[in-house]
C-alpha positions in Angstrom: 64.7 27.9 -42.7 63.0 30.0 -45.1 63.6 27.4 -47.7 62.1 24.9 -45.8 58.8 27.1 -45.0 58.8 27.6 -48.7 58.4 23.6 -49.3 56.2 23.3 -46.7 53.8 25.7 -48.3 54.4 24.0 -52.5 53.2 21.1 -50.8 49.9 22.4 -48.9 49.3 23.9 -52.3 49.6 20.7 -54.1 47.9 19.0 -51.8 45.1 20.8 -51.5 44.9 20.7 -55.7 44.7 17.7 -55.4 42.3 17.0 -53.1 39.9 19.4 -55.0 40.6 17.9 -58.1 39.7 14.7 -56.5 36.4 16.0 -55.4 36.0 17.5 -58.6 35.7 14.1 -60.3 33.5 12.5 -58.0 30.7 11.0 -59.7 27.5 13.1 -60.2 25.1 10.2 -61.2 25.6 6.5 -59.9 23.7 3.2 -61.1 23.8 0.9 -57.7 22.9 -2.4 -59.0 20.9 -5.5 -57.5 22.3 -6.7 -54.1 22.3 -10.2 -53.1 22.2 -12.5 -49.7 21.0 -11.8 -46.5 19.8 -8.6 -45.8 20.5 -7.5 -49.1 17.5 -5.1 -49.5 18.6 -3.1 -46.2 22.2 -3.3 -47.1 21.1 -1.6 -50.5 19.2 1.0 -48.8 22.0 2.0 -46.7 24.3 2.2 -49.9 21.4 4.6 -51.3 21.3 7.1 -47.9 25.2 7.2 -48.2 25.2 8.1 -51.9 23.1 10.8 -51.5 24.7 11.8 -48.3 27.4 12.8 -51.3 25.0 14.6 -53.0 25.2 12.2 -55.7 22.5 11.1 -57.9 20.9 7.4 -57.9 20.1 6.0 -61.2 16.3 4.2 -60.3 16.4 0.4 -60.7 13.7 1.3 -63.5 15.6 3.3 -65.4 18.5 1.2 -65.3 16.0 -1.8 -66.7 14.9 0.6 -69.3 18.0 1.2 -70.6 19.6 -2.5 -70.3 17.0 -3.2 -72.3 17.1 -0.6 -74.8 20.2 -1.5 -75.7 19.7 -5.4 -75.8 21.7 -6.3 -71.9 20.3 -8.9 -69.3 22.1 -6.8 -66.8 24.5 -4.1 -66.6 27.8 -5.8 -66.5 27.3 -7.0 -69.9 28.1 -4.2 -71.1 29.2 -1.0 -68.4 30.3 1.9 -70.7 27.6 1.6 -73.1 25.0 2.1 -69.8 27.3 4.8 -68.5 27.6 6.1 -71.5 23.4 6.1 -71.7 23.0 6.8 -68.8 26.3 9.4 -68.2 26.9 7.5 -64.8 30.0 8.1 -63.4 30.2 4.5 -61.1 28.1 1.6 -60.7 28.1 0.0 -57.1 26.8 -3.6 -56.2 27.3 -5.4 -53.2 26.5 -9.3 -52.1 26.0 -10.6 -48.4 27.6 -14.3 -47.7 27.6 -16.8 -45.2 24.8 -18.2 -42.7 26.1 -18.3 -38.9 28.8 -15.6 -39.4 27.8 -12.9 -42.5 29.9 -10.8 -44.6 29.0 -8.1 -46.4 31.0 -6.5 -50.0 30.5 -3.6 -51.6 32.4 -2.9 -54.9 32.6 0.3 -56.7 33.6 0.4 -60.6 34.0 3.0 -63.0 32.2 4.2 -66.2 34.5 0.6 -68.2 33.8 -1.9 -65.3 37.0 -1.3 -63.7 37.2 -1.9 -59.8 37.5 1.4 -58.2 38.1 0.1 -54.8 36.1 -2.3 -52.2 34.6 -2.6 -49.3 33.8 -5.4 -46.6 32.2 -5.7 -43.2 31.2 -9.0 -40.7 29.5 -9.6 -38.3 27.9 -12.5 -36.4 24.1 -11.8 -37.3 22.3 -9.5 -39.5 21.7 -7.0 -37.0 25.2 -6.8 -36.0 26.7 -6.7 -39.4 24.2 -3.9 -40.6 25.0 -1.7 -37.6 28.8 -2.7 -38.5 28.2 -1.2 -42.2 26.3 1.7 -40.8 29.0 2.8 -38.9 31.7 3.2 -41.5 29.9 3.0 -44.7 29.6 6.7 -45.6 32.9 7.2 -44.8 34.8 4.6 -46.8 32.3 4.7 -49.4 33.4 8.9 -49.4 36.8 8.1 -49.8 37.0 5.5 -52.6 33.8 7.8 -54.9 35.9 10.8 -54.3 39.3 9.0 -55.6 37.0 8.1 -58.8 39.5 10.5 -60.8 42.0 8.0 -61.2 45.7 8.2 -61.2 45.6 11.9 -63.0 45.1 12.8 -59.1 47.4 10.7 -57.5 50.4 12.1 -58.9 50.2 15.4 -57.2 50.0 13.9 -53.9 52.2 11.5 -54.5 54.8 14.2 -55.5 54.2 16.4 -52.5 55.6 13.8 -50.0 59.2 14.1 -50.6 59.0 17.8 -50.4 58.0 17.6 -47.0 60.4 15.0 -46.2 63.0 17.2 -47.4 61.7 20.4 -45.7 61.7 18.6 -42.1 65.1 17.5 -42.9 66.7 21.0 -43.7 64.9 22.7 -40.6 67.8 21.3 -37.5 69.5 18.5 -36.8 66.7 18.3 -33.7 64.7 17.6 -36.8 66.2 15.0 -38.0 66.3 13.2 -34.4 62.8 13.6 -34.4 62.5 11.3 -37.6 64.1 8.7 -36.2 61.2 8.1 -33.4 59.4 6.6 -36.6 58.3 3.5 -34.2 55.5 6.2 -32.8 53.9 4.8 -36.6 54.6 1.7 -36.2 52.9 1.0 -33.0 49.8 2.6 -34.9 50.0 0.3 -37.9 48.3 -2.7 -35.9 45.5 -0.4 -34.7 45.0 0.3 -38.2 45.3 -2.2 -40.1 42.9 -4.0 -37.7 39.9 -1.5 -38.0 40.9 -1.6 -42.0 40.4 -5.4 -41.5 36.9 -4.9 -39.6 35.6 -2.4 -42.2 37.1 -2.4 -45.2 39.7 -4.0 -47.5 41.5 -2.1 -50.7 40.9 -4.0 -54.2 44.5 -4.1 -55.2 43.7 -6.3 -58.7 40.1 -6.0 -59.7 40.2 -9.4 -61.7 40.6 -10.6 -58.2 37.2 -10.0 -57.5 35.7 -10.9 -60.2 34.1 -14.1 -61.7 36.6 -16.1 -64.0 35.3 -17.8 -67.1 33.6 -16.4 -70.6 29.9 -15.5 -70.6 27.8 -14.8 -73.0 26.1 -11.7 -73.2 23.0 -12.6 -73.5 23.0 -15.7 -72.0 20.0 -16.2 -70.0 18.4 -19.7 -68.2 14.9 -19.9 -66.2 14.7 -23.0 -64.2 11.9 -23.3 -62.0 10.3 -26.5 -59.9 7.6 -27.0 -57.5 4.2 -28.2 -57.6 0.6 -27.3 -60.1 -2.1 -28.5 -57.7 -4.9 -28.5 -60.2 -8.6 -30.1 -60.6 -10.5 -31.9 -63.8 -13.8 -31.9 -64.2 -14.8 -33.6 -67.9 -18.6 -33.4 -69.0 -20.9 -33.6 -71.8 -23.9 -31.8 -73.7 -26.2 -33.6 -74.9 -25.2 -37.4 -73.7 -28.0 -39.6 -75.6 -26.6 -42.9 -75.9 -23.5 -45.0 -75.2 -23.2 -44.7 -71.6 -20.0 -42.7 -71.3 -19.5 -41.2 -68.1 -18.7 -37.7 -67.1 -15.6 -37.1 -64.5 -14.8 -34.8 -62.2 -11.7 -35.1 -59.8 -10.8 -32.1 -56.9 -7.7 -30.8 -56.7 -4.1 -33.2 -56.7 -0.5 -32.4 -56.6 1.7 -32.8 -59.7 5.4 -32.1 -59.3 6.4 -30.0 -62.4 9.9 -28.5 -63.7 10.2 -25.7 -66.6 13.6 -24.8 -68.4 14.2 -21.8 -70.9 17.5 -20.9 -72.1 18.0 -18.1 -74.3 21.2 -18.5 -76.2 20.9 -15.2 -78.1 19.4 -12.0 -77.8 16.0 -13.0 -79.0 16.0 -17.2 -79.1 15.9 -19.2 -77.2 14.5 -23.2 -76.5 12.0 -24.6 -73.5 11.0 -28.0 -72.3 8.8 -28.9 -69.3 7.1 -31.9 -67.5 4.7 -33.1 -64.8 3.7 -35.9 -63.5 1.0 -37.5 -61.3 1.0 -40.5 -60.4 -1.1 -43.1 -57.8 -4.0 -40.6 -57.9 -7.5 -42.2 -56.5 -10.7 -41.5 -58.4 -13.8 -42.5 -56.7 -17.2 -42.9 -58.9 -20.8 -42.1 -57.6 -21.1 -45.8 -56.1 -18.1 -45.9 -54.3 -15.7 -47.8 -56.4 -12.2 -46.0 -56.2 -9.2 -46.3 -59.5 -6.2 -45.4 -59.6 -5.4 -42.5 -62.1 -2.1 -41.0 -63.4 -1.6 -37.4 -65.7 1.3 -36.2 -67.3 2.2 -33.5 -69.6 5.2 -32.3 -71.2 6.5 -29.8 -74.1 9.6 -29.2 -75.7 9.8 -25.9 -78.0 11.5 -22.7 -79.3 10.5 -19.5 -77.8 11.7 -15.5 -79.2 11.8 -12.6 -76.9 11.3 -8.7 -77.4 11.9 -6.0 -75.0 9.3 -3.3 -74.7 11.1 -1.2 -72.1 11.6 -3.2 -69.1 8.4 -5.3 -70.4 9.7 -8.5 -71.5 7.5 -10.3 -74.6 7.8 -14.0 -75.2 6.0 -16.1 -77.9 6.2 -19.4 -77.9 5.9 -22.1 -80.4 6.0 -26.1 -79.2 5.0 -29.6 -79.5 3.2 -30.8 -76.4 1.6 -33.7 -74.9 -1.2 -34.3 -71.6 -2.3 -37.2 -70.8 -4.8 -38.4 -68.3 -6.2 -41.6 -67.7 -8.3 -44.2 -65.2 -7.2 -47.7 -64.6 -10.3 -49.8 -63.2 -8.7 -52.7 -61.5 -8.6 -56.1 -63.3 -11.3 -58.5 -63.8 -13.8 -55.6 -63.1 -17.0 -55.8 -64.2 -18.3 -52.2 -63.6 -15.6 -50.2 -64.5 -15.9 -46.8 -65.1 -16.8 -45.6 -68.6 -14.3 -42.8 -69.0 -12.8 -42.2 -71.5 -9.1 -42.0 -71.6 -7.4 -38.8 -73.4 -3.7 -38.7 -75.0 -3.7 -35.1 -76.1 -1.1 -34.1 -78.9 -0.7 -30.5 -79.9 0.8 -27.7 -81.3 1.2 -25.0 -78.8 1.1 -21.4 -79.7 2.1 -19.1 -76.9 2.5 -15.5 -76.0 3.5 -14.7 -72.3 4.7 -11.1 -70.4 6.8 -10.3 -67.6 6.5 -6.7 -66.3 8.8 -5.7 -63.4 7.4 -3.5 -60.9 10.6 -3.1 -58.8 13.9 -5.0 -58.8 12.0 -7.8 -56.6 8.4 -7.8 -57.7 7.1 -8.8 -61.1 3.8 -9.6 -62.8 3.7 -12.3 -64.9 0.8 -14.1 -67.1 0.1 -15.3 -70.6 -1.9 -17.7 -72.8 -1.8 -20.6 -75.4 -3.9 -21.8 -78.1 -3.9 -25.7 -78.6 -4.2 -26.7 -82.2 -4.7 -30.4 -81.3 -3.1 -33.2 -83.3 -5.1 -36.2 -81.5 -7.0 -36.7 -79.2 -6.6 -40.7 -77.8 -9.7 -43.0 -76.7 -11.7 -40.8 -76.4 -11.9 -40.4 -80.5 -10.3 -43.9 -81.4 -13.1 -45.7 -79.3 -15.9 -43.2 -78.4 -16.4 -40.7 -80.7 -14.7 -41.5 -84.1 -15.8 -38.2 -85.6 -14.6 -36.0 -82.8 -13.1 -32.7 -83.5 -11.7 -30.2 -81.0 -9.6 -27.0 -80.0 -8.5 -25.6 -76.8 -6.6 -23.1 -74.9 -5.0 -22.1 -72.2 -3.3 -18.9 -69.4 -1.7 -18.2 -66.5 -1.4 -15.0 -64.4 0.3 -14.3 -60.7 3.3 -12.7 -59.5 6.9 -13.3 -59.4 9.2 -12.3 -56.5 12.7 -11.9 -55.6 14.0 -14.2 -52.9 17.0 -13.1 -50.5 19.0 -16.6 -50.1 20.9 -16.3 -53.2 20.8 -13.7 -56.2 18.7 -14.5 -59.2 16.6 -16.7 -56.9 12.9 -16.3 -56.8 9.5 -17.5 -56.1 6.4 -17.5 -58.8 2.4 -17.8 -57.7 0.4 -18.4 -60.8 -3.1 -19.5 -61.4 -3.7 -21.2 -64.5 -6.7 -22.4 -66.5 -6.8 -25.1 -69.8 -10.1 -25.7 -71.5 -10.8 -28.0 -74.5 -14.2 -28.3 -76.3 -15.2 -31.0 -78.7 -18.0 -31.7 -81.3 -19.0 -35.4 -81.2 -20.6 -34.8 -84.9 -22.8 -38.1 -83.6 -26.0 -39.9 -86.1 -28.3 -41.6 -84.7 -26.8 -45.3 -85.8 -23.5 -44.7 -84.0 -23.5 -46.7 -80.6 -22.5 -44.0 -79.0 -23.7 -40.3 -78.9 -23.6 -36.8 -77.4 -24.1 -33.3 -78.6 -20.6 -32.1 -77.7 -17.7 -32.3 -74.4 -15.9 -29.9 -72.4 -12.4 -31.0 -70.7 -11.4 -28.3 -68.0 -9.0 -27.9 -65.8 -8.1 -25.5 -62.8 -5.3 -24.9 -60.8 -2.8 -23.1 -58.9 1.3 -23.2 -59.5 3.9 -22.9 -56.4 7.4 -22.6 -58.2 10.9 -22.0 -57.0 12.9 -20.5 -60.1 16.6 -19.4 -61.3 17.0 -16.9 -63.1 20.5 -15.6 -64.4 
């Protein structure tokens, strides 16, 4: 008996080492990193209250973009113990929502090398229900796999006190030893169990499991976006002597418009883009209505530089914008506008500032070193000369369908001026030309 008493208390002690060494390695600072899917922003936020609930610190998504780009990552899993190491983080935590009619939510919890520490999952059949689900159990189960952050150095204790008990309830009585065998009292609690485990949370035995397959680069990074510039022309000249050319102004139209960048390094990268309008009706002062089709396009290399969490991005390309009336055939009075066919080098510098993991100002602006300039110098103005420019500036922000999915709302300006360097026997002549155009950019992009 007394032996037995004397196991029974070597395994409280052990236990109870173990449990404090457990605690003793739970994480003091943890970087939680962007959530994705439905609800993803109030899932986060209750991840955050039951961190700190620990009495853990929370990395800010600021910091975290300061230092992923301080050391030249898109995002922290390109690189987890150089951020911890930055950043002496003792976990990172992320967590993605799926599904439409039925949702579930994951969390997952790794360690300062990127491996799993253990996982977490919750459903429910709406939003509300699956974030009261999480709500309920999250502080708890998020408690027991931060605290068990130490690793197998912990487990072995408590795995070792186990047989000593066993042992000690055997040595006590035979009564004892009857008692054992009315194990099925645990067995008729397993289903309970392993059904509220299968409600709130499920163990990640392999963390490859869990993880996307396939090799990435680390600095891979593509921006596609697509939508709509609804923009307006309005073309006039100084000085308009002779000739008859006509000025033109059109409100605003739709041109569906797609942009790609893909960085394949670090710092380079390539870009391409296209509109196109096409069946456009211009109407002139008596009436007389053309059809009129735009298009532009550019194809170019672009390097970027990280100023904090300020991304930097100059651009250098060969572009093209064309825009031009067709008067209908055998028309007498057609329109004397000129047709323009610009080619040009484009020189670009453009800035993304993040204000918050789902917010980001964006803008930028070109100079257009023209190469030619189309009818409008092969069969008005022969002498012609001309420069422009362009920018942009709105907002970008985080969408909650899909992660890396967001919206952009630019305005955007382009303005060319021309000297007609006209004499007095030319047929034609003006003092000068402005070609401006205004407009407004609704775009749907992918970033990753």
């Amino acid at each position: 008996m007394k032996g037995a008493i004397s196991s029974l208390l070597a395994s409280a002690l052990v236990l109870s080492i173990g449990v404090r060494a457990a605690h003793a390695d739970k994480p003091k600072k943890v970087v939680i990193e962007q959530f994705s899917g439905t609800g993803a922003d109030k899932f986060k936020r209750l991840v955050q209250g039951a961190v700190a609930k620990q009495g853990i610190d929370v990395v800010t998504d600021k910091k975290r973009a300061a230092t992923e780009a301080d050391l030249g990552l898109l995002q922290v899993s390109d690189n987890y113990p150089a951020v911890a190491k930055e950043l002496g983080v003792g976990a990172f935590i992320d967590g993605t929502v799926t599904g439409s009619k039925h949702l579930t939510a994951r969390l997952k919890v790794k360690g300062p090398d990127g491996a799993s520490l253990g996982s977490a999952s919750w459903t429910g059949a709406n939003e509300k229900k699956l974030l009261n689900s999480i709500d309920d159990t999250l502080a708890k189960k998020l408690a027991g796999i931060l605290n068990g952050a130490g690793g197998a150095k912990d487990e072995a204790p408590v795995a070792q006190a186990a047989p000593a008990k066993e042992e000690a309830v055997a040595e006590e009585s035979p009564k004892a030893r009857g008692k054992k065998k009315a194990a099925p009292a645990d067995d008729e609690e397993k289903p309970a169990k392993a059904k509220d485990e299968d409600a709130t949370v499920s163990a990640s035995a392999s963390p490859d499991s869990e993880e996307p397959s396939g090799p990435r680069s680390p600095y891979a990074h593509l921006d596609l976006a697509v939508g709509a510039h609804i923009y307006g022309r309005n073309f006039s000249y100084n000085k308009s002597l002779a000739g008859g050319q006509q000025a033109y102004k059109l409100p605003a139209v739709p041109a569906p418009t797609v942009a790609i960048d893909y960085f394949f390094t670090k710092n380079i990268g390539l870009s391409a883009s296209f509109e196109y309008s096409v069946a456009l009706i211009s109407e002139d002062k008596a009436g007389f209505r053309y059809t009129t089709s735009s298009m532009g396009y550019s194809v170019g290399a672009k390097g970027r530089y990280f100023l904090g969490s300020t991304e930097l991005v100059g651009g250098l390309a060969y572009s093209g914008y064309g825009f031009k009336i067709t008067p209908e055939a055998g028309d007498k009075s057609a329109p004397q506008v000129a047709a323009v066919a610009y080619k040009q080098v484009r020189a670009s510098l453009a800035a993304r500032i993040p204000i918050s993991d789902k917010f980001a100002l964006i803008g930028g602006g070109a100079y257009l070193h023209l190469l030619s300039i189309g009818e409008l110098k092969d069969s008005y103005f022969p002498f012609l000369t001309g420069r422009g420019g362009e920018g942009f500036a709105g907002v970008a922000f985080g969408l909650p369908w899909m992660s890396g999915l967001e919206a952009r709302i630019t305005g955007d300006f382009r303005r060319y001026v021309f000297d007609m360097h006209s004499e007095m026997a030319d047929m034609r002549q003006a003092g000068g030309a402005v070609d401006q155009y205004v407009g407004a950019n609704l775009l749907f992009a992918y970033r990753n």
